[in-house]
N, C-alpha and C positions, 0 to 999 in steps of 0.2 A: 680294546679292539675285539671283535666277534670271532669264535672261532667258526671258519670259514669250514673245514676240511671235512670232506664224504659230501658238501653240497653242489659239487658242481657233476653233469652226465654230460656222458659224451653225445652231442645234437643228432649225428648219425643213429644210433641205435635205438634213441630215444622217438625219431621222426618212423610211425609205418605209414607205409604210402599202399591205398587198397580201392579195389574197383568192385564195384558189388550189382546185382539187381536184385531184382523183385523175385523173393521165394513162395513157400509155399506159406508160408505166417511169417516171416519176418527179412528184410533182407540177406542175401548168403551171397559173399563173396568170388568173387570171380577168381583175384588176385591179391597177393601183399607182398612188397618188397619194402625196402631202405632205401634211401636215397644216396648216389654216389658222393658227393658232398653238401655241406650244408655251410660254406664260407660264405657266400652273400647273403643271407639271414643273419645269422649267429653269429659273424665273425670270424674273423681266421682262424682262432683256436678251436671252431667248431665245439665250444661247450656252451652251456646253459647253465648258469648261476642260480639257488637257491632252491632247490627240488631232491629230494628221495624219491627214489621208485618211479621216476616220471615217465609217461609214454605221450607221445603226441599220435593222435589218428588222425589221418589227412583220407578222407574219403571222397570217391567220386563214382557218382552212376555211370555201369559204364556206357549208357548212350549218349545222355545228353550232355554228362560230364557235369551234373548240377554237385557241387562242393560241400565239405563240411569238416567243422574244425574241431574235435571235442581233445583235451587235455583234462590227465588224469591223471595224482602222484599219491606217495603215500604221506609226505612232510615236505611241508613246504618253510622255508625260513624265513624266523619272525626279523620283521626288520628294524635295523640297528644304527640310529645314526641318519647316516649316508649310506649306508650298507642296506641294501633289498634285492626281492628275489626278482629274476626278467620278466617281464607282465608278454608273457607268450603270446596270447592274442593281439593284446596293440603290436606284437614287434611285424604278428603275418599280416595285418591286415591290409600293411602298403604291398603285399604277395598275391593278396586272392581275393574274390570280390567281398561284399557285407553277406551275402545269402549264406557268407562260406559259416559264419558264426550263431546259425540258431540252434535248438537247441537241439541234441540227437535224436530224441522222439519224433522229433518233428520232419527232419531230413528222413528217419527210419519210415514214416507213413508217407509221404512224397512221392518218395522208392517204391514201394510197396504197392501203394492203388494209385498211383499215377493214369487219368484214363487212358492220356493220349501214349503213352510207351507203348503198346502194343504196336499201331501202326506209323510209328516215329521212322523217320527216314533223313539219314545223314541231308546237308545242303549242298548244295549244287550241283553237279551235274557227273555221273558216273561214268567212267573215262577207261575202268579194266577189270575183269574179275578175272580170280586164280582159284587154285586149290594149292595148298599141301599139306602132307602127313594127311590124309583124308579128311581137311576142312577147307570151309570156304571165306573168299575175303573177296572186299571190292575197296577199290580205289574210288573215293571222290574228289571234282577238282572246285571249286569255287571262289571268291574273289572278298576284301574285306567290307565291301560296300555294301553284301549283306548281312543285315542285323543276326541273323542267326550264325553267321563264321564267328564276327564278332564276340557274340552272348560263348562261344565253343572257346575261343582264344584265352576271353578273359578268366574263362573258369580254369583252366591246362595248362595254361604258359606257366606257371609258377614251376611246374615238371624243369621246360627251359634253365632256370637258375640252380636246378639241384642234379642236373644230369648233364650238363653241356658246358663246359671250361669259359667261360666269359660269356655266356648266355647273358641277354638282356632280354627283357619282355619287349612286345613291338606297342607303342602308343595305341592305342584303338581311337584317340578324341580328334583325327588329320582329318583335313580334308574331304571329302567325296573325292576330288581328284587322281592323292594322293593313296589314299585306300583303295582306287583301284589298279593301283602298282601292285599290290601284295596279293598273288594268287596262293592258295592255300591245299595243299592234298591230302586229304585222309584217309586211314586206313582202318578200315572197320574188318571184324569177323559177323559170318551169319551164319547166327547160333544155330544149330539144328532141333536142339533139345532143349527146352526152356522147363524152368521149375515151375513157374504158375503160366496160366491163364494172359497174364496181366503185364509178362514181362517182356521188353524188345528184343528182339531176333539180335539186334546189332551190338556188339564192343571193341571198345578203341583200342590198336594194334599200336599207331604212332601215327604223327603227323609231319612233314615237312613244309616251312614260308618260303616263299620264292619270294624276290623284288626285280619290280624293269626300269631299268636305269635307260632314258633316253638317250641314245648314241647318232652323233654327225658323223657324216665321212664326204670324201668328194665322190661325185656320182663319175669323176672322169681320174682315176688315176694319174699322176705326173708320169713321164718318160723316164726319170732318174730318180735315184733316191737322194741325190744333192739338189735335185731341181727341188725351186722355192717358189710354188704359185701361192697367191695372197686368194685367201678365200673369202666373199661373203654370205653369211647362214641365212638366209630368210625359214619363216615356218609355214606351211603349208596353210593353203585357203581353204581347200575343200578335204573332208573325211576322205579315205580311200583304203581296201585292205588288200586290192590287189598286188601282188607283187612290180608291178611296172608301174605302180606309184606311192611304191612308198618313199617318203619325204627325201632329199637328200639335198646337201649346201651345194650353193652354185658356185662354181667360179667368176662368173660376175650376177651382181643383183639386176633382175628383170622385173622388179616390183613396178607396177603400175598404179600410179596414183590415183587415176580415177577409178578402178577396181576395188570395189566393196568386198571386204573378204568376208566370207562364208565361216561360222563357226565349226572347227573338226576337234575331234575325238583325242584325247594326247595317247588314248590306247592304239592309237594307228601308227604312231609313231614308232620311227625302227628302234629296238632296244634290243639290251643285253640282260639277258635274265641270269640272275645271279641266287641260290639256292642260299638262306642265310640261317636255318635250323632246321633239324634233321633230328629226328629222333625216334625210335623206335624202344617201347617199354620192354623192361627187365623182363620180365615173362614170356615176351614174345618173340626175343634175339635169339640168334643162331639158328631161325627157319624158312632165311629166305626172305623174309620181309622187305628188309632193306634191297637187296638186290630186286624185288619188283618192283619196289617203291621208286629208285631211282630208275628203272627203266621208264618208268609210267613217263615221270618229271621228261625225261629226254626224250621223248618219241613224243607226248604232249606239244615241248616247245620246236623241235624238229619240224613240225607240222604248221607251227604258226607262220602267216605268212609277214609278218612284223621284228619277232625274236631273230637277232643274228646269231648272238652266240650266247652257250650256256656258260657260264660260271662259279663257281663257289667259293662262298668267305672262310677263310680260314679253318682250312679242315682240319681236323685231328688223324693222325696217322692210319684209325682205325679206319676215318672213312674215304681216305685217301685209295686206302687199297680196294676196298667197297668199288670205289669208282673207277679204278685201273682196270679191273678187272670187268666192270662192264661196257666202257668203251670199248675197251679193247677187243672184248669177243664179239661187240658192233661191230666194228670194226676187219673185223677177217669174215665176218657171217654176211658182208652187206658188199662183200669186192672191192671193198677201197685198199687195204694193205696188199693183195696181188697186184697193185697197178707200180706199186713201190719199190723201185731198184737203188740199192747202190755199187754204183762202179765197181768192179776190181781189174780194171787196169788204163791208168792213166799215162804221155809221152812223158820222158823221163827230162821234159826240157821246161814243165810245168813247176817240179822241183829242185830245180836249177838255184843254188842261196845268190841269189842278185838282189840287192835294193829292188824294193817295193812289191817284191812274190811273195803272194802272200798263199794261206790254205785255199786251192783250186775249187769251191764249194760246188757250182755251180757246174762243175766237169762231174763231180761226183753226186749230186742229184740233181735231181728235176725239177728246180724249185718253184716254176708257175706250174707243175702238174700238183706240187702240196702245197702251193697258197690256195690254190680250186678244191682240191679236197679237204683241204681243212674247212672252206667256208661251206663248201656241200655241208659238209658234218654237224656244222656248229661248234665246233670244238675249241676252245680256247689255246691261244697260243702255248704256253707255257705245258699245260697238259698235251697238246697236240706234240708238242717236241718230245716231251716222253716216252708216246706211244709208239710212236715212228723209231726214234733210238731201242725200245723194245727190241718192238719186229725186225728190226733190221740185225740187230742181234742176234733176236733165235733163228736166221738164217746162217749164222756162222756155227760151226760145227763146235761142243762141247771141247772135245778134245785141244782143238785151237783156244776158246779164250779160259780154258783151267789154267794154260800156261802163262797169263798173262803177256809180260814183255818178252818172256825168254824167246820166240818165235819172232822176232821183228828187227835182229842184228842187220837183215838187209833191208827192211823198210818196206819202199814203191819196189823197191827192185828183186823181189820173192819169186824162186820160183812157182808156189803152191798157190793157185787162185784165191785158194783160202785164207791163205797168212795175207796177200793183198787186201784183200777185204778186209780183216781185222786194223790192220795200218790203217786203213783209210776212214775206217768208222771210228776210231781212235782220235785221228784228228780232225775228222766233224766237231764230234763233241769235245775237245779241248780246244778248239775254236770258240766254240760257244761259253763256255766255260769261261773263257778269258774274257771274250768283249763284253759278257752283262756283269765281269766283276772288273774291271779293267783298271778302273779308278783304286781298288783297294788292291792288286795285284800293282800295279805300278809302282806303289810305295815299298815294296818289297825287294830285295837282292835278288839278282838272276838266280844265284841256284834254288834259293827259299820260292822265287816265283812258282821256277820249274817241279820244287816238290811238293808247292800246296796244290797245281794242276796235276801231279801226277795222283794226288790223294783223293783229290775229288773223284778224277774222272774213278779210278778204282771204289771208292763209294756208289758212284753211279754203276758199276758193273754187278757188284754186290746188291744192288738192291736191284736192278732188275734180274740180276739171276733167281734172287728169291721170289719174286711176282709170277717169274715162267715156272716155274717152278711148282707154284699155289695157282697157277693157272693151269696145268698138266692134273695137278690131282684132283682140283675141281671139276675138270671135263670127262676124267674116267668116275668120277660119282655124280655125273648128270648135275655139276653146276650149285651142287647142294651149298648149305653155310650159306653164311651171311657179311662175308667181307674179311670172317679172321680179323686177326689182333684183340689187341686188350679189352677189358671191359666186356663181356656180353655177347661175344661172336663176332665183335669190329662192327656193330651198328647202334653204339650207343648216342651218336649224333655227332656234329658239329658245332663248329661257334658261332653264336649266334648276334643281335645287334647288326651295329654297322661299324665294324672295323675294318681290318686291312683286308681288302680284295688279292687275295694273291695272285688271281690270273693275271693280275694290269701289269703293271711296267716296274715286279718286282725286281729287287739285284739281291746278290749274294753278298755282304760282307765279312764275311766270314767263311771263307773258302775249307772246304774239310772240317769244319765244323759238325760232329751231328748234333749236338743239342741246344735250344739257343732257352735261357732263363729270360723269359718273358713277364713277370711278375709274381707276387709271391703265391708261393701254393700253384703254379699253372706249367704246366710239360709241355713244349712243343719239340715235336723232330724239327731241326734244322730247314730252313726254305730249301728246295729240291736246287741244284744246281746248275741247273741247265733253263734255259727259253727259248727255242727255238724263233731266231728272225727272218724271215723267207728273203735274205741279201741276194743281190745281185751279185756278177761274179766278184771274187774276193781278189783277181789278178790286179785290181787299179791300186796306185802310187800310195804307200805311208808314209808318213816323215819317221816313223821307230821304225826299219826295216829288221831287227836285230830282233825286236824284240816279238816282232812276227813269229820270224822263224825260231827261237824257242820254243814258241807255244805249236808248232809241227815236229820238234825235237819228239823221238820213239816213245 
């Protein structure tokens, strides 16, 4: 058997990841980092077999993003057997495109006197420009049906699988129809000072993929939420972007048979736009980026008149907060959170323990004033219920929720408006709490119920106290960072692919849980605990009246 040992590097150290242009003789580097892992190439142990001294340089212009692969070692191992060394190029080549492999003379003169980089100009349509730290950036938005997003995707997505926790690259070979579900934003810098003559003003900051999922709904809301009207969806006959026609199921079909339908657009169609990679390069985290960049995304689809609501596939905690942080100061900057009260004082005949009283919701907000402001917003439910439980939060005084429960020995019946209030936001959210886990809290003993509710809801205090918190010091430094948390300033992306959508009709099964193992090598915080569902009032009949009123237990 071969002796193996000193031949294997660690894939991380070994991979530089660099963005270069055109210098003044040769190309000169813009950037160089590492990639955060490198398990879906190389493998979970993130090593590379049969190499000394190896480096790999993964290089990319930074305008047009044109690739290049050059691998270089000191000793490579002769092979033994069945025993040989990883043939590095075949492994990237299902990674990055064939141009990625000529040889580096070649890529280095490309770079270099390329004629059209001078006046080279990102695609599609310019949607916001910024400054910070005294430079400039613009946001582009365009769609994958043009061959140039395309030719950008396939050269950059490989970034996707080395910096984004379950990244997937997005097919490029779909449909035309299909392709224009994926709208695409980038983020370029313009350059001021360029080294030659010959090189683009423009490089790549980070890009995020959007997708619009066509969504039905009834154009006529039912009366109850136990009311069962049978719908049928017909599709539209004619293109339309006004808002007063966009498509929606009828409750009966009025298709007419001699009516010839007209061919329409599937981009007219109402959808939910869902955010599915997010990323902003090592170099350029912690400046603000992300926080434009996500503004661009929402105020983009805010404005569509087709987009209901915005979405995101399973975020990473970094860009979770990213995102709290910029609804939310939407949110108080745009008059929607002043419009938002909760109660502090309810008749004491509401919490009466009688079969079938349940938590008075509907005494305690306003809940067709936050089904209309959440669809103003576009806001997804689940995020929507966060922001709301926020705000309504930092209206309760420090002082009151440091104490936790100690302050709520009399409940609804406080003399302090304040302590009112804390009771009654208490049990909002351990309402909610219980019905989108219901099913797994039911299998559990009354006191074990009561103290996986009482742990969540206190997680959920804790984490929004740290958000206001990172909200407070953000606003007295004019907003600056980039989202916080791990990785890079909290803007090292999201996950990408098509996996679970978290805004839909997730549950919690695992109540007080914070961490949930999702597969090997992969960290996720715990799904959030709460989903806001805008119920009518909660006073109507249960058959577990008992177990009701637990979950309003202090």
């Amino acid at each position: 058997m071969a002796d193996q040992d000193g031949w294997s590097c660690n894939a991380n150290e070994a991979l530089h990841i660099s963005f270069v242009q055109a210098g003044q003789e040769t190309p000169v580097k813009l950037s160089t980092f590492h990639p955060k892992f490198t398990y879906p190439i190389f493998g979970e142990e993130e090593c590379i077999f049969g190499y000394q001294g190896l480096n790999i340089n993964l290089r990319f212009a930074a305008h047009d993003l044109l690739p290049n692969v050059a691998v270089k070692y000191d000793k490579k191992f002769k092979t033994v057997h069945d025993t040989k060394a990883l043939d590095i190029e075949d492994t990237l080549r299902a990674w990055t495109p064939g141009v990625s492999f000529e040889a580096t003379a070649e890529f280095n003169h490309r770079v270099q006197y390329a004629t059209t980089a001078k006046d080279w100009r990102p695609p599609g349509e310019l949607i916001e420009s910024y400054t910070s730290r005294g430079r400039s950036f613009e946001i582009w938005c365009a769609d994958l049906t043009d061959p140039a997003v395309r030719q950008l995707i396939d050269r950059i997505q490989i970034l996707v699988s080395l910096f984004i926790e379950g990244g997937t690259p997005i097919p490029l070979d779909d449909h035309d129809w299909s392709l224009a579900r994926w709208q695409v934003f980038f983020v370029y810098e313009t350059l001021s000072s360029l080294p030659s003559p010959t090189a683009s003003q423009y490089s790549l900051v980070g890009y995020c993929t959007t997708y619009r999922f066509t969504t039905y709904y009834p154009s006529v809301q039912p009366s109850s939420s136990k009311q069962k009207t049978p719908l049928t969806f017909s599709l539209p006959t004619e293109a339309s972007t006004s808002p007063e026609s966009i498509p929606r199921p009828n409750p009966a079909s009025t298709t007419d048979p001699n009516n010839t339908p007209t061919p329409f657009s599937l981009s007219n169609l109402p959808s939910r736009a869902r955010i599915s990679q997010f990323l902003i390069l090592p170099s350029h985290q912690s400046h603000s980026h992300g926080t434009h960049l996500y503004k661009a995304i929402y105020t983009h689809f805010l404005r569509s008149p087709t987009v209901i609501e915005l979405t995101v596939e399973d975020p990473n905690e970094a860009f979770d907060d990213l995102r709290d942080y910029c609804d939310y100061t939407h949110l108080l900057t745009n008059g929607t959170f002043p419009q938002i009260h909760l109660a502090s004082f309810l008749p004491a005949t509401l919490f009466r323990k009688k079969p079938g009283i349940r938590v008075p919701t509907d005494q305690l907000l306003n809940l067709p004033l936050l089904s209309a402001l959440r669809t103003t917003n576009k806001i997804a439910p689940r995020q929507w219920s966060r922001l709301v439980e926020m705000y309504l939060l930092s209206l309760i005084p420090p002082h009151i929720r440091t104490t936790g429960t100690a302050r709520l020995t009399q409940k609804a019946k406080g003399k302090s408006e304040d302590d009112r209030r804390w009771y009654y936001w208490r049990l909002v959210v351990k309402q909610r709490v219980y019905k989108n886990n219901k099913d797994a809290l039911s299998q559990l003993e009354r006191v074990e119920r009561v103290e996986k509710c009482e742990e969540t809801v206190g997680e959920l205090v804790g984490d929004y106290e740290r958000l206001l918190r990172r909200l407070g010091e953000r606003g007295k430094d004019g907003g600056g960072g980039g989202g916080g948390g791990g990785g890079g300033g909290g803007e090292d992306g999201v996950g990408g692919g098509m996996g679970v959508d978290v805004d839909g009709e997730d549950k919690v099964m695992e109540v007080g849980n914070g961490v949930v193992e999702a597969g090997t090598q992969r960290r996720e915080r715990g799904k959030r605990k709460v989903v806001v569902e805008e119920d009518e009032s909660e006073l109507e009949g249960t058959p577990e009246p008992k177990r009701a009123r637990e979950m309003a237990a202090g």
